[in-house]
TIVO-809126 format. One record per residue (C-alpha): residue number from 1; residue in one letter; x, y, z. Coordinates in Angstrom, 1 decimal. Example, Ala and Ser with C-alpha at 12.3 -4.5 7.8 and 13.67 -1.06 7.14 Angstrom:
[1,'A',[12.3,-4.5,7.8]],
[2,'S',[13.7,-1.1,7.1]],
//
This chain:
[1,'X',[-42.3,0.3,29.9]],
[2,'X',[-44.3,2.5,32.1]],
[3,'X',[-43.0,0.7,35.0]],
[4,'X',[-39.7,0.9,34.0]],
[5,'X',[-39.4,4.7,33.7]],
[6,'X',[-41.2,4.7,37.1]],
[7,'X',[-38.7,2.6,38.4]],
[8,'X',[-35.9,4.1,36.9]],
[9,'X',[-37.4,7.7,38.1]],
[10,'X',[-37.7,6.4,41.7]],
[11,'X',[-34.4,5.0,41.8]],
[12,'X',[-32.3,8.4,40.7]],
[13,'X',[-34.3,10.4,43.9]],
[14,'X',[-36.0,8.8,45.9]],
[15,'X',[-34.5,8.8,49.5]],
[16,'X',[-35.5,6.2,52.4]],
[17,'X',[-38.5,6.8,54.7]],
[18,'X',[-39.8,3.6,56.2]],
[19,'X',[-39.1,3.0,59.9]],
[20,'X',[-37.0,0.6,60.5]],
[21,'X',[-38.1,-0.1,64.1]],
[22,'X',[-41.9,-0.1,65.9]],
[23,'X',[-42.3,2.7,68.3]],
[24,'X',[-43.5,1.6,71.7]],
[25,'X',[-47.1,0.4,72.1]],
[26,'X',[-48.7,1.8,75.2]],
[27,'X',[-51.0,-0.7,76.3]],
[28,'X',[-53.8,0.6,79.3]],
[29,'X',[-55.3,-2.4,80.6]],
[30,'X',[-58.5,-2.0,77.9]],
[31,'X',[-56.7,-0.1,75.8]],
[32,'X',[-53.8,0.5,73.7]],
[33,'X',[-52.5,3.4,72.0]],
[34,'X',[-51.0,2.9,68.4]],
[35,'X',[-50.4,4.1,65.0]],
[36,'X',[-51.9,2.8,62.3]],
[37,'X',[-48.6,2.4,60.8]],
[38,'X',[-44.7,3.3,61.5]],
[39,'X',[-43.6,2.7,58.2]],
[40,'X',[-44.4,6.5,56.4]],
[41,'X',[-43.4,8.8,59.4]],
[42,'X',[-40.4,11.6,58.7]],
[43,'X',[-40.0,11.2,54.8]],
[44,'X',[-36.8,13.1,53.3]],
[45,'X',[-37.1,16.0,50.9]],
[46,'X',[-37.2,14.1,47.8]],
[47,'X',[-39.8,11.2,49.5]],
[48,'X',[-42.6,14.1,49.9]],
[49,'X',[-41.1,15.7,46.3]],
[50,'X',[-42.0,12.2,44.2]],
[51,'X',[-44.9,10.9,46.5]],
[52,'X',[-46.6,13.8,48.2]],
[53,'X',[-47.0,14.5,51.8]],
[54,'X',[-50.4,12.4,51.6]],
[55,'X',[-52.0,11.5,54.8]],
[56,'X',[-48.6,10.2,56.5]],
[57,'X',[-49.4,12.4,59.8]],
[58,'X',[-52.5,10.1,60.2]],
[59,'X',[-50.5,6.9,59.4]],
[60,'X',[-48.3,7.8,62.1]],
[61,'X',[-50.0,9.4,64.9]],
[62,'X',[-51.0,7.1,67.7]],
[63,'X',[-54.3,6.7,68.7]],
[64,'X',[-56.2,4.8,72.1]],
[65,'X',[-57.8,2.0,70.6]],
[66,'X',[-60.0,-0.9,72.3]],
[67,'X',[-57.9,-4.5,72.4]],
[68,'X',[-59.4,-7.1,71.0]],
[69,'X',[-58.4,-10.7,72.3]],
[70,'X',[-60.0,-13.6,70.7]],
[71,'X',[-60.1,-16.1,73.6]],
[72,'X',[-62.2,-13.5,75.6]],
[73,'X',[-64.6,-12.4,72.2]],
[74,'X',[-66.5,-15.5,72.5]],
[75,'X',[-65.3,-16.3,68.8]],
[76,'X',[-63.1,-18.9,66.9]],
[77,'X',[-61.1,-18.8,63.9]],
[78,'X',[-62.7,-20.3,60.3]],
[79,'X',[-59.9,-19.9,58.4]],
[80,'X',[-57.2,-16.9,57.2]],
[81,'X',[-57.6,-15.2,53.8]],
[82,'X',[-56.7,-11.7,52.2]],
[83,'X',[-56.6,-9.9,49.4]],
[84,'X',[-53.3,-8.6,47.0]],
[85,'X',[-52.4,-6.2,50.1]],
[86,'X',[-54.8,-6.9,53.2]],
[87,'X',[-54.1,-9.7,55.5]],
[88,'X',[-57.9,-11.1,57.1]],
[89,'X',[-58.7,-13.4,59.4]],
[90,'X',[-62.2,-15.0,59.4]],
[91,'X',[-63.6,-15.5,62.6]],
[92,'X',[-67.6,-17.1,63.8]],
[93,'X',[-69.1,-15.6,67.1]],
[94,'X',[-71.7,-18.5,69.1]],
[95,'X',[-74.2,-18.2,66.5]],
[96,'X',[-72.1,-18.6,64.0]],
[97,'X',[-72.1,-15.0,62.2]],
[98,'X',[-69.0,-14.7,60.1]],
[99,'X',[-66.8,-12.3,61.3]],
[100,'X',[-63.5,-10.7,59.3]],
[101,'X',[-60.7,-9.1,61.2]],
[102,'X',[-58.7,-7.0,58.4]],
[103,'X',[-55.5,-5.9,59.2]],
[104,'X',[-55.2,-1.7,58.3]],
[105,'X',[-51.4,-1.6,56.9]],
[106,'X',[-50.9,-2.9,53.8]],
[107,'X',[-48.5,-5.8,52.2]],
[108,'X',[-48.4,-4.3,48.6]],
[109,'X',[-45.8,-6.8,47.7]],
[110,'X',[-48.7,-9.5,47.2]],
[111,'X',[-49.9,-7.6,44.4]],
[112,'X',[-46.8,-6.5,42.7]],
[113,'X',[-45.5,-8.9,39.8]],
[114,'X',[-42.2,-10.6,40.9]],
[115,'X',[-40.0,-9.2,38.8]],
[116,'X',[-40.6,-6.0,39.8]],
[117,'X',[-40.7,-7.0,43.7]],
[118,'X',[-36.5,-6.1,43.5]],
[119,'X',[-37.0,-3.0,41.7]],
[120,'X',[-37.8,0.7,43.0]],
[121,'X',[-41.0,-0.1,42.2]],
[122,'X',[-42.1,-1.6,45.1]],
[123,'X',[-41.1,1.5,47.4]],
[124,'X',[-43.3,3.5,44.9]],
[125,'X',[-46.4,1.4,45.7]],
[126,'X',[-45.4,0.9,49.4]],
[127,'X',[-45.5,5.1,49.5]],
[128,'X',[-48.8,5.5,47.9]],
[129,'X',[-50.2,3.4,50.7]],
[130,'X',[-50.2,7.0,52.1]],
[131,'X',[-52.7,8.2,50.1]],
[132,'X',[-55.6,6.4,51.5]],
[133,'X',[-57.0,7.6,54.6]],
[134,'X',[-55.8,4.9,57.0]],
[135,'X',[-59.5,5.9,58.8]],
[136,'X',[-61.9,6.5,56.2]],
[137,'X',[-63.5,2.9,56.6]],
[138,'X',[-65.4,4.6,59.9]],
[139,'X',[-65.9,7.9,58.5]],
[140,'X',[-67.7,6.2,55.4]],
[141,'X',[-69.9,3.5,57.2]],
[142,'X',[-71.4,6.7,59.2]],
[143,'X',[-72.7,8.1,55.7]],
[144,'X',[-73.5,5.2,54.2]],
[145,'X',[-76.3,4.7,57.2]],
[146,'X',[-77.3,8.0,57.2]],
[147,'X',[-78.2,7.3,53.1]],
[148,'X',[-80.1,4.0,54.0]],
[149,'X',[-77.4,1.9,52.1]],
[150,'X',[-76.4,-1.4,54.2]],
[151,'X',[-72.7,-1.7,54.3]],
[152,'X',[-70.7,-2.9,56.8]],
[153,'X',[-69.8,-1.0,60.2]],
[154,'X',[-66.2,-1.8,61.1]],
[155,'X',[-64.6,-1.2,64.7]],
[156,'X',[-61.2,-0.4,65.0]],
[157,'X',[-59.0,-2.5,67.5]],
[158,'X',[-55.8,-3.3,69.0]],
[159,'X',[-55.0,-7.1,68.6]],
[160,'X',[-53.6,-8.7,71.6]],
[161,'X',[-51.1,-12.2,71.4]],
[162,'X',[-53.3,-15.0,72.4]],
[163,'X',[-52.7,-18.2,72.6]],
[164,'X',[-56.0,-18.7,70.4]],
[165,'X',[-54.3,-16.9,67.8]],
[166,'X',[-52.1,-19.7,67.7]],
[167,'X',[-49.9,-19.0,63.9]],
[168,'X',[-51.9,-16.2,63.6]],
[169,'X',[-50.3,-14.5,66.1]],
[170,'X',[-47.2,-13.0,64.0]],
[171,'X',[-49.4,-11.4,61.6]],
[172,'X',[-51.9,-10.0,63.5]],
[173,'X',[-50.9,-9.8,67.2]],
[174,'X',[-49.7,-6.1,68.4]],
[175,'X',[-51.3,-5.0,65.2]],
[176,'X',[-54.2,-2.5,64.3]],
[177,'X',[-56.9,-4.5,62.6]],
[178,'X',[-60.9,-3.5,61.6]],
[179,'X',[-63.5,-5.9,62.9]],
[180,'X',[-66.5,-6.2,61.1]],
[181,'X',[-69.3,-8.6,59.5]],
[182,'X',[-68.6,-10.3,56.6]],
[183,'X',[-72.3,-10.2,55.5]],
[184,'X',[-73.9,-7.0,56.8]],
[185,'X',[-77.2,-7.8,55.4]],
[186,'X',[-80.6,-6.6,56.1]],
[187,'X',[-82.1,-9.7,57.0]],
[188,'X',[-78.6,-11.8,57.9]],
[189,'X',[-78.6,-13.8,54.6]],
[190,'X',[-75.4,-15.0,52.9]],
[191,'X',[-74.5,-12.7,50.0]],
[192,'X',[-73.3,-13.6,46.0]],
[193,'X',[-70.7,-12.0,44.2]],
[194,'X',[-71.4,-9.5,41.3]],
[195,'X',[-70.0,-11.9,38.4]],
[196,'X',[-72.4,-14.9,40.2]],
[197,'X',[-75.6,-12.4,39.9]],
[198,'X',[-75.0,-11.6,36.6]],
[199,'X',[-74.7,-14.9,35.7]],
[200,'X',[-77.6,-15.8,37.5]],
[201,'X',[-79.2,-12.8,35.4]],
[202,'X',[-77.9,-13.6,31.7]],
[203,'X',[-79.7,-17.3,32.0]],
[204,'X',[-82.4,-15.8,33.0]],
[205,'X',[-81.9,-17.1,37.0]],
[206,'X',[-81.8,-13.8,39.0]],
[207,'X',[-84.0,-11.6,40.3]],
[208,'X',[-84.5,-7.4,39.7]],
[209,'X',[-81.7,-5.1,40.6]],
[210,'X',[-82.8,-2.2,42.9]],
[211,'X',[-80.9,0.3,40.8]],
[212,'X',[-82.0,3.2,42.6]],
[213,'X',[-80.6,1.9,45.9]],
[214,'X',[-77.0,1.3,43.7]],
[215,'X',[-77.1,4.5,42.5]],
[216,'X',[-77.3,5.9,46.1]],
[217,'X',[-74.3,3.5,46.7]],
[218,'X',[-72.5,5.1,43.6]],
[219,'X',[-73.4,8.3,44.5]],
[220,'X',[-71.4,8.3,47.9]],
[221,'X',[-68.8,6.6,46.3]],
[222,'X',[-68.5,10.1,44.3]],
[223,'X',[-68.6,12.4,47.1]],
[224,'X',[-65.6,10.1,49.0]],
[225,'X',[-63.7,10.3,46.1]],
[226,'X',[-63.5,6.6,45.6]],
[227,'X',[-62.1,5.1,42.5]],
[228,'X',[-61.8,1.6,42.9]],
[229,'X',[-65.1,0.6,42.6]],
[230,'X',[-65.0,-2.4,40.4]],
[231,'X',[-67.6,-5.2,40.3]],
[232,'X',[-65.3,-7.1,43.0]],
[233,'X',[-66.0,-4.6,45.2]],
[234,'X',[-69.5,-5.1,45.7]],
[235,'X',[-71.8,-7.4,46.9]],
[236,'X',[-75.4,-8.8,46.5]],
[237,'X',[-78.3,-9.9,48.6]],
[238,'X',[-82.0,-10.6,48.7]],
[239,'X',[-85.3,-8.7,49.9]],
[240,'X',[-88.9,-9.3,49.3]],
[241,'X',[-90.9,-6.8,48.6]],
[242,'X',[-94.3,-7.0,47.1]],
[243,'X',[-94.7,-10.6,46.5]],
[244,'X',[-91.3,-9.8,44.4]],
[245,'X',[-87.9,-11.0,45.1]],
[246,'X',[-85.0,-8.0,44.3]],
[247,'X',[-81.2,-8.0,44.6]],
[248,'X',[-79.4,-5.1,46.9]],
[249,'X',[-76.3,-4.2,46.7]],
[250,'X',[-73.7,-4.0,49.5]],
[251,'X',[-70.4,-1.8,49.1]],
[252,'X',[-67.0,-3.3,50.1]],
[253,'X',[-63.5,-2.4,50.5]],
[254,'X',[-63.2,1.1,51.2]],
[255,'X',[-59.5,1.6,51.0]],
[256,'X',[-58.8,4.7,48.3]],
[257,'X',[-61.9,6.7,50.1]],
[258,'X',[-61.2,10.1,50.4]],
[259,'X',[-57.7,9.2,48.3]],
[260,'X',[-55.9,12.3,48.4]],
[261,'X',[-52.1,12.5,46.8]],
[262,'X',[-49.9,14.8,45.6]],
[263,'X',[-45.5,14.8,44.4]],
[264,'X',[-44.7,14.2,40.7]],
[265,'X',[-44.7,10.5,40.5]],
[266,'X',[-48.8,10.4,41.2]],
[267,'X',[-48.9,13.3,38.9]],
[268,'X',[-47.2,11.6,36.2]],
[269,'X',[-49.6,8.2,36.5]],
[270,'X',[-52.5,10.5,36.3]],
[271,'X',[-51.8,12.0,33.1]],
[272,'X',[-50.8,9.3,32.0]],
[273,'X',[-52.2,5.5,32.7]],
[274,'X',[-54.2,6.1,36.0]],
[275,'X',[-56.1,8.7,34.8]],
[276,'X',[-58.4,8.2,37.7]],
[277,'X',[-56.2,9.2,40.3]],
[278,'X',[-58.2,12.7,40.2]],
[279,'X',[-58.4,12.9,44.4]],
[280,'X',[-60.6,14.2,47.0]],
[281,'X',[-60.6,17.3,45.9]],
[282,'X',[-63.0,20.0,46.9]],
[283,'X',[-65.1,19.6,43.7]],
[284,'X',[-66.7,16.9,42.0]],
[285,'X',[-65.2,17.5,38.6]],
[286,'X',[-63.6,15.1,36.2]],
[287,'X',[-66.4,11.9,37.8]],
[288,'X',[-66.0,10.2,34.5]],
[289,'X',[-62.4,10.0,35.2]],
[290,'X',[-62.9,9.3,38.6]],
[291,'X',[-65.1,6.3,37.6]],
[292,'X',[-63.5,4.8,34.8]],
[293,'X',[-63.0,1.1,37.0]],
[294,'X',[-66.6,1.3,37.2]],
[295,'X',[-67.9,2.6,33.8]],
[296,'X',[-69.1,-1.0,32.9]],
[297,'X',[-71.1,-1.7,36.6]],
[298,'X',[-72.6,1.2,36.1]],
[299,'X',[-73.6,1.1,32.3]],
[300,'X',[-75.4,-2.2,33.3]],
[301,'X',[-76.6,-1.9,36.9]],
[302,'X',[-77.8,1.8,35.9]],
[303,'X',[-79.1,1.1,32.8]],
[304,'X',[-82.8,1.4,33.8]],
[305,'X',[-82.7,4.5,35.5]],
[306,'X',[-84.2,7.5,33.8]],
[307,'X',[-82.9,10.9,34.0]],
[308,'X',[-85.8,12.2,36.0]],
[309,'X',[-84.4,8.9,38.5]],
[310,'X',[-81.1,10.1,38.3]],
[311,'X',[-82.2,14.3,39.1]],
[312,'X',[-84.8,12.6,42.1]],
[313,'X',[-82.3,10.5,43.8]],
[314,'X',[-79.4,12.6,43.3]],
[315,'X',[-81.4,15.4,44.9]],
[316,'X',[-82.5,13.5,47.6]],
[317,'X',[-79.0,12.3,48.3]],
[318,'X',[-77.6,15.8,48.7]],
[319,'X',[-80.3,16.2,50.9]],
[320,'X',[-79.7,13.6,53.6]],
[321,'X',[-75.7,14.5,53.4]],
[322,'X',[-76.7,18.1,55.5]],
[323,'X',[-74.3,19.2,57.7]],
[324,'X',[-75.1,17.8,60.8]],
[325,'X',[-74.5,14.4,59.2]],
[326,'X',[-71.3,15.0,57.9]],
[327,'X',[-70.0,16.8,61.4]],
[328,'X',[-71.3,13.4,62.9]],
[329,'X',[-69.6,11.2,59.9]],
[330,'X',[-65.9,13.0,60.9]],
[331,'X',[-66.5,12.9,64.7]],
[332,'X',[-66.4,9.1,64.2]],
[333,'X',[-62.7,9.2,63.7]],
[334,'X',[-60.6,8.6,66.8]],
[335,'X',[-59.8,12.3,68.5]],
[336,'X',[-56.3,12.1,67.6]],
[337,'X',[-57.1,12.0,64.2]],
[338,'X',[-60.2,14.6,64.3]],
[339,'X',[-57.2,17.2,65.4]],
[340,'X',[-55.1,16.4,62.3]],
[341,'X',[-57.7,16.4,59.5]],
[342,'X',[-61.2,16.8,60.3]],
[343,'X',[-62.1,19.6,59.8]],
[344,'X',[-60.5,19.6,56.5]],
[345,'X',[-62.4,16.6,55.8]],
[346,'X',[-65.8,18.3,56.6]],
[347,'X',[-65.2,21.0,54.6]],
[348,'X',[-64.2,19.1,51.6]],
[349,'X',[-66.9,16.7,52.0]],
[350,'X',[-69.5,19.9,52.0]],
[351,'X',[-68.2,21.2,49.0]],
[352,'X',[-68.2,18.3,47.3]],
[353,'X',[-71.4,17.4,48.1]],
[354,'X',[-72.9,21.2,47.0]],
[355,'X',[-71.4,20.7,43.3]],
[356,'X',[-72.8,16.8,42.9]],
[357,'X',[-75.9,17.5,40.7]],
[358,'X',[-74.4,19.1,37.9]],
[359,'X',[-71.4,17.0,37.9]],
[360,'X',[-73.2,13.9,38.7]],
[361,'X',[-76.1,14.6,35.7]],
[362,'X',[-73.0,15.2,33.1]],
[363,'X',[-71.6,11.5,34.5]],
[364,'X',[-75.3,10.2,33.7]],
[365,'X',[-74.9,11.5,30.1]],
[366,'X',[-71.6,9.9,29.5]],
[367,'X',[-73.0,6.2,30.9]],
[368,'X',[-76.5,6.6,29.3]],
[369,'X',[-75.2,7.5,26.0]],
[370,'X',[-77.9,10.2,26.4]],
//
């Protein structure tokens, strides 16, 4: 039903606003300048009315990107993949480290049920792609170092036809795509998945959770803003320490970081089944909302931690998020895209991060039952 009144809602005003042809691609020998998308530039009246103006100026604008060509990377293909919306491409470099190239504009119609793939439903989701900083995945791996959390540090390229390519090249040829390790790991070990390690952990298999270094991990995904942060988007490794054996976690899949929307139709799924959609607002309120995906990783990979943990490490993360580290985080975004947003982005993130502890401690009394 909620669909349906969507749909039906999208269909009496919603006007047209995807591209129907590429802008040109200026390539510079190296280089190549492109938008992340073409598909959300110029939206009509009612468009930015029932989606929101979004980040669509960041979609659109072109940037100078490095090209990537495979046959000169010194790497070969594994195999393709994706998820419900990305398209990836698994590649090995000469000692065989597993690579992913992820494409950075989205195919929501993998994720959309088929019989709403005919209905306005589809342009709904294809706007809210707009949303998401098409950038953040940069902007976030520079924090996430600066906090001592491992998490992959993606490159952003321009992906040439190649003959190496070979089918691949339709999907991913003239395209803007993220390069990154598929297992950023502290000591290069292969990672599990969170429903293996609890498994591992409920017949009494697995090792320790760090929890305080998953509640740093939690803690940025507060100040980005991030609300998709179920237990698929994590991973899990090893460390000895001690004479003990511990799992880490490693954050994944940064796409609704610094999510920011506004128009009615967002409005609308907020109040009333996606009540998570709060935004990267200038305050941290609402974090229960905000979290709700990730009420049950937390109630169990938290479920150690004391409040005195929780004040300590909170505390300590505000600390190594100063100002010179957020300036540095936004300066990681291509130029073009530091003229359209960042400093808006820096002053967000600052606020947000100077109202964390009280908003953070009331979130701690909602998952500790406390």
């Amino acid at each position: 039903m909620r669909y349906f009144i969507i749909s039906l809602i999208i269909f009496l005003f919603t006007d047209t606003a995807v591209a129907k042809t590429p802008g040109p691609t200026k390539n510079l020998s190296d280089s190549s300048v492109i938008p992340a998308s073409v598909h959300y530039s110029k939206p009509g009246f009612f468009t930015r009315l029932l989606y929101g103006t979004n980040y669509r100026a960041e979609w659109s604008q072109p940037v100078r990107l490095p090209v990537f060509q495979l046959s000169r990377s010194g790497m070969t293909i594994d195999r393709a993949g994706g998820s419900r919306q990305t398209n990836s491409l698994y590649l090995r470099d000469s000692m065989q480290v597993e690579w992913v190239l992820r494409s950075v504009d989205k195919a929501v119609e993998r994720g959309i049920p088929g019989l709403l793939q005919a209905t306005p439903f589809l342009p709904y989701k294809k706007q809210q792609i707009t949303a998401a900083h098409p950038y953040a995945a940069v902007l976030v791996a520079s924090l996430a170092q600066s906090a001592g959390i491992t998490a992959a540090s993606p490159v952003y390229y321009y992906v040439a036809a190649d003959e190496a390519l070979g089918i691949h090249n339709e999907v991913f040829a003239g395209k803007m795509c993220m390069l990154e390790k598929r297992n950023p790991t502290k000591n290069g070990s292969a990672t599990e998945a969170t429903d293996s390690v609890l498994h591992k952990i409920n017949v009494g298999q697995g090792y320790p959770i760090l929890q305080h270094s998953v509640l740093r991990v939690r803690l940025l995904d507060m100040l980005l803003g991030d609300w998709d942060r179920h237990a698929g988007n994590f991973a899990w490794s090893t460390l000895d320490s001690g004479g003990q054996r511990f799992y880490y976690v490693i954050p994944r899949d940064r796409d609704f970081a610094l999510y920011s929307t506004g128009g009615l139709l967002p409005a609308l799924a907020k109040i009333s089944f996606e009540p998570y959609l709060i935004g990267f607002r200038k305050k941290t309120k609402n974090l229960k909302k905000l979290n709700k995906k990730a009420w049950d990783f937390d109630k169990f990979f938290l479920k150690d931690l004391t409040r005195a943990d929780w004040e300590n490490t909170t505390k300590h993360f505000v600390a190594q998020m100063n100002d010179g580290v957020i300036d540095a985080a936004v300066k990681s975004l291509p130029p073009e895209i530091q003229k359209l947003s960042g400093t808006l982005l820096s002053a967000t993130l600052k606020e947000r991060r100077d109202t964390m502890f009280e908003n953070v401690m009331r979130y701690y009394h909602f998952i500790s039952g406390k």
